[in-house]
N, C-alpha and C positions, 0 to 999 in steps of 0.2 A: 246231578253231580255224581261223580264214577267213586267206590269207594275208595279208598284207599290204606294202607295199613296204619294203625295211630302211632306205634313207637316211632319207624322210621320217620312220618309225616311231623310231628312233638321236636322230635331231635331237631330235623329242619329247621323249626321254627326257633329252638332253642341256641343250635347255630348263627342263625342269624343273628340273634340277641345277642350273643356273645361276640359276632365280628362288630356290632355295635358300640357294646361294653369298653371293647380293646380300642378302639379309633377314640372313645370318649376321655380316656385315659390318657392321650399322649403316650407320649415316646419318652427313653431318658437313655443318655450315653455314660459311660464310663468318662470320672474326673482326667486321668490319665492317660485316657487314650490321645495320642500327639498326632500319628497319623490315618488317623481314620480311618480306622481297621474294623472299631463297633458300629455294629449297624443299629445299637440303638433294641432296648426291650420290648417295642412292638413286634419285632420283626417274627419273631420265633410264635407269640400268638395269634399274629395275623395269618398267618400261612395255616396254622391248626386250625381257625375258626372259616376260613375259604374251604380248605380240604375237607372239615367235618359236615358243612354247608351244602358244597357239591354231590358230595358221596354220599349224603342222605336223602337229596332232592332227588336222586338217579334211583333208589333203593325203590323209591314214595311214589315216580312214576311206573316202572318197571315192575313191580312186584304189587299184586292185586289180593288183597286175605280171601281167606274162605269165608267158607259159615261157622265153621267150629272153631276157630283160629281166633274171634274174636270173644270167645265164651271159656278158652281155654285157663285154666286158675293159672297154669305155669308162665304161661303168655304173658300176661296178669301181673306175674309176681316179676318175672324180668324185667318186664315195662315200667313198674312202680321203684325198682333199686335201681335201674340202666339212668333213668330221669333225676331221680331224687341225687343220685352219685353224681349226673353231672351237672347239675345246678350247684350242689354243693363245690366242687372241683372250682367252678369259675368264680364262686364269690370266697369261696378261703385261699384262696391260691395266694395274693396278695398278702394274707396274715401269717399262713403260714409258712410259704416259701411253696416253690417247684417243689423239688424234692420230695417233701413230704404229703403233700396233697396228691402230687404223682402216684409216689407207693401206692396210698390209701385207696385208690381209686382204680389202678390196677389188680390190687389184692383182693379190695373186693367184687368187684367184676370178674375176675379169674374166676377166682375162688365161687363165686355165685353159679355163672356158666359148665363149669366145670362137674358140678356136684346136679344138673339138670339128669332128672331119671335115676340117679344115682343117691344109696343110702348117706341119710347125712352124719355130717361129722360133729354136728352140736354147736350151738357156739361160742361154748367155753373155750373149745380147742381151735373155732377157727380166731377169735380174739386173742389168744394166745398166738396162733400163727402168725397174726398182723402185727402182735408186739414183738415181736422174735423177726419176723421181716423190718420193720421200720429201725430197730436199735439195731439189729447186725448191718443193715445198709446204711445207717449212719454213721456206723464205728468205719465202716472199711470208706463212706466219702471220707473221714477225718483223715483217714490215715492217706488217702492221695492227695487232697487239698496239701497237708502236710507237707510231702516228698514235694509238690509241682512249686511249691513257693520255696521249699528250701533250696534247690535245682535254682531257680530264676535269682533269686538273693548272692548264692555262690556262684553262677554266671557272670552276672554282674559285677560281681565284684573281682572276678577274676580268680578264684580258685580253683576252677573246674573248665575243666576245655569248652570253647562258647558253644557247641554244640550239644552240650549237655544241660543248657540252661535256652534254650530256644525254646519257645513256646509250644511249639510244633513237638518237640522232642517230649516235653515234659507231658503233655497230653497224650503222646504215643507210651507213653511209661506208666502214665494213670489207666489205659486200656491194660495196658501189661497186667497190672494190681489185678483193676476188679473182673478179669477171665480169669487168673490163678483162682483166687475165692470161688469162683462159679465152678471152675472144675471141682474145686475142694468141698464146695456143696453139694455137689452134684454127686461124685465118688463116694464122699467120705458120711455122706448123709440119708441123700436120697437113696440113694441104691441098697439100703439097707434098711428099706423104712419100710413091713412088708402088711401093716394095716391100710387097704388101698384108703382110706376114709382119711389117716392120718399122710397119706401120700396124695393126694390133691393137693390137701393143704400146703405141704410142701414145696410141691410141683408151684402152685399161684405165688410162695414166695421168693423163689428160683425166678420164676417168669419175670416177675416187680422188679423185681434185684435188678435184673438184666436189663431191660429196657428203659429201667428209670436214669442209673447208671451212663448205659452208652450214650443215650442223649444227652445227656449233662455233659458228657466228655465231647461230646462231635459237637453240639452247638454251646454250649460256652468256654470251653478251651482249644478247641479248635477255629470256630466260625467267630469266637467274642461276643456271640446275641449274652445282651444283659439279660438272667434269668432272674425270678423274684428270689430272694434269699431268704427271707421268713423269720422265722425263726435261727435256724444254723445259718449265723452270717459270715461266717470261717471259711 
């Protein structure tokens, strides 16, 4: 049997299990969708657990370890937070929403990779970082959930030009929001933060922000994939 690398190889298989998980679960549509617009809450994790499936088997055949590679502590300690983050990722997902498991999962994986070779920053301050990530990315979803319903309500009801209440519109106005913030974190924060130890951490919650963010905006206000809501069901 040819070796192969264990993280990539583990992910594989954890892959798998989780395109399992997601098929096991069903599907669920929005009450109010009339015309068949939601494709239904499978949709968004089936595609992540095929993608993460593929990209991993390709990683597992492709790529062969050394000798030192599998002795290495840092190796080691990747593998042990990369796995343990996404097992956790796939069973709280459902309790605690996208959103939030997203952050979580982003921030410390950044934040993990990032700080590789590099003096670390403690983990008072990267805990701190992830609570400072997770509350400032949930005050600014609030504040577009907010804007995107009140827009659709005065649409509808006709106080506001229908273009300004089109679904499409209001999504394009929730990207508006969360890049102002990003710049304004970015400018007003990052670039002023000049302890690099304290500027990872940063940088990993800029990163979260970003990503957790535009997907939430491109597949569930744009595309309508039902996303878990968790906890913030707003």
């Amino acid at each position: 049997m040819k070796k192969v690398k264990p993280l990539p190889f583990l992910m594989t298989i954890v892959s798998g299990l989780y395109f399992i998980y997601v098929v096991s679960n069903g599907s669920s549509k929005m009450i109010g969708d009339e015309v068949g617009g939601d494709p239904g809450g499978m949709l968004l994790p089936l595609i992540l657990s095929i993608f993460m499936f593929l990209g991993f088997l390709y990683i597992t055949i492709k790529e062969k370890p050394n000798g030192d590679e599998v002795s290495d502590p840092v190796t080691r300690k990747l593998f042990i937070i990369t796995l343990v983050t996404a097992i956790l990722y796939v069973f709280l997902q459902s309790m605690l929403g996208f959103v939030i498991t997203s952050l979580l999962l982003l921030y410390i994986l950044t934040c993990t990779y990032l700080s590789v070779n590099e003096e670390k920053a403690g983990w008072k301050a990267s805990v701190l970082g992830g609570v400072a990530t997770l509350v400032g990315s949930i005050l600014i979803y609030s504040v577009f959930r907010y804007v995107t319903r009140m827009l659709l309500r005065l649409g509808r009801a006709g106080a506001i030009p229908a273009i300004l209440g089109n679904s499409n519109m209001t999504a394009f106005i929730s990207c508006l929001i969360v890049t102002a913030f990003l710049l304004l974190f970015v400018f007003a924060v990052y670039k002023k933060i000049s302890n690099p130890k304290i500027k990872r951490i940063a940088a990993s919650g800029i990163i979260s922000y970003a990503v957790v963010m535009y997907l939430y905006i491109v597949f569930k206000q744009f595309f309508m994939v039902t996303l878990a809501p968790g906890l913030i069901n707003w």
